[in-house]
Structures are given as structure tokens and as C-alpha cells.
N, C-alpha and C positions, 0 to 999 in steps of 0.2 A: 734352574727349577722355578717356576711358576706358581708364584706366594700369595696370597693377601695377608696380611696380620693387622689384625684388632690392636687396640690397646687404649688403656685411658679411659677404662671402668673401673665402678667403685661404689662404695656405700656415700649416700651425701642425702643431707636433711630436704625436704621441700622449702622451695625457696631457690634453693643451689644450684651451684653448678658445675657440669665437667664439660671438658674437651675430648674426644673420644679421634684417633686416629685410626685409616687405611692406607697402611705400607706396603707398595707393590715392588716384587719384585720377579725379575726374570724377564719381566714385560716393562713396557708403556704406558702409560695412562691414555697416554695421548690419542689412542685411534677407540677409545672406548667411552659409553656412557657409564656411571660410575653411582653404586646407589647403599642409602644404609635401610634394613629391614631391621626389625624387633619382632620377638614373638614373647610374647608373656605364656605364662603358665595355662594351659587348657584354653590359649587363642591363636587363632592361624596367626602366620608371618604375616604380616603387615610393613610396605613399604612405607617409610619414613619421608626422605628425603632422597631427590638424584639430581645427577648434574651432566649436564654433554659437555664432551672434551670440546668438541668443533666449534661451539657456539656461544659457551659458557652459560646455556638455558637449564633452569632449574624448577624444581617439584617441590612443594610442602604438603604434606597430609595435613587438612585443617585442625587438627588436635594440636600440632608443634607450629603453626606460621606464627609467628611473630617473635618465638620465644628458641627457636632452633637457625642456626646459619650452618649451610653445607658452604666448603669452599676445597679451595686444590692448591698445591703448592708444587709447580713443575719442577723444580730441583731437585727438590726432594720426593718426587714420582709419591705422592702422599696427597689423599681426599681425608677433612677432617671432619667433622659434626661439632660446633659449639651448642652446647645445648644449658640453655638458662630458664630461671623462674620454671625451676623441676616442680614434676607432680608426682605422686602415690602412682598416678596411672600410668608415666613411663616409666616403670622400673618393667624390668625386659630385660633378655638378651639381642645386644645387638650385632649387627652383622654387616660387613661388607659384601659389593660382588658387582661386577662385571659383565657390560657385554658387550657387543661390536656399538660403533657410536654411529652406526645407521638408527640406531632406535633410539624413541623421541623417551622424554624423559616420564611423561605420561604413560609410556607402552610400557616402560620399565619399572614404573611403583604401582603402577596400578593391574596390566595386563599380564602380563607377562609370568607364565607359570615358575618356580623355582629353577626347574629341571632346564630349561629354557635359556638361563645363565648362564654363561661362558664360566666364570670360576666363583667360587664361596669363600671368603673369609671363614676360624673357625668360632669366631664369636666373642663377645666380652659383656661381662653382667654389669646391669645399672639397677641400683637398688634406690630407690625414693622411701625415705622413711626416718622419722622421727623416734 
């Protein structure tokens, strides 16, 4: 069966920080571009961060570069998000998802409609708050 699973959300002060994991299973990582989305409360999905299997090229939405690292762990067929120096404004739920790793990492967090994705993760909540 053909999985993604979140996990590695939670309530955490500004300031803080979590590691947020995507556990594939059924599949590969390996022939795919690999990306995490957030949608807050009454704001579209917004890609975050993505990463291509083939080339190890990656994406940061200027809100998270410096303070977010996407990375892959091929053993464990696992894409993680480190996400530090949290804000108020990334609390969201987050989301994994997938799609063939012809596509740039650009096409994928920024173009690229939802529907358009190969598979969804079903989400995990990041709370920023004091």
C-alpha cells in the first residue's frame, strides 16, 4: 500500500524547535521529488520546502531559508524538515507529497497545483506559541 506519514508535530514556544518527519512507504523515494506544504487557517497550501531525489537540489520559500533544512535519509526511505528559530507564523499544518522526480523543485513548491501530485501525506499540526 502506498503511504506517506507525517509525524513530529507539536506545540513548541517561538524560538523552538521540531524535526517533523515523511515515512514512505509501498514506494521509493528514490525516482521522486519530495516536498513539505503548510496551510494555516483561511491561507492557501503554501510550499515550504522540496528536494529531488536525482540531484539532491532544493527549495526554500523565503519565510523559512536559513532557519528550516529539508534533508532525506535513503535507508530509511524518510524526507525530514528540521525546522528552528520557530515563529507565530509557521504554525500550520504540515504536509508531505510527492511527485515523479522529472520535476524541478521550483515546479513543485511553487507551480505545481495540489491535484497535480502524485500522493499526499495526511498532515501533522505545528503550533508556534507562547
Amino acid at each position: 500500500q502506498v503511504q506517506l506519514v507525517e509525524s513530529g508535530g507539536g506545540l513548541v514556544p517561538p524560538g523552538g524547535s521540531l524535526r517533523l518527519s515523511c515515512a514512505a512507504s509501498g514506494f521509493t523515494l528514490d525516482y521522486y521529488t519530495i516536498g513539505w506544504f503548510r496551510q494555516a487557517p483561511g491561507k492557501e497550501r503554501e510550499g515550504v520546502s522540496c528536494i529531488k531525489s536525482s540531484d539532491g537540489s532544493t527549495y526554500y520559500v523565503d519565510s523559512v531559508k536559513g532557519r528550516f533544512i529539508i534533508s532525506r535519509d535513503n535507508a530509511k526511505n524518510t524526507v525530514y524538515l528540521q525546522m528552528n528559530s520557530l515563529k507565530p507564523a509557521d504554525t500550520a499544518v504540515y504536509y508531505c507529497a510527492v511527485v515523479g522526480d522529472f520535476t524541478t523543485v521550483q515546479d513543485m513548491c511553487i507551480n505545481l497545483r495540489p491535484h497535480e501530485l502524485d500522493f499526499w501525506g495526511q498532515g501533522t499540526q505545528v503550533t508556534v506559541s507562547s
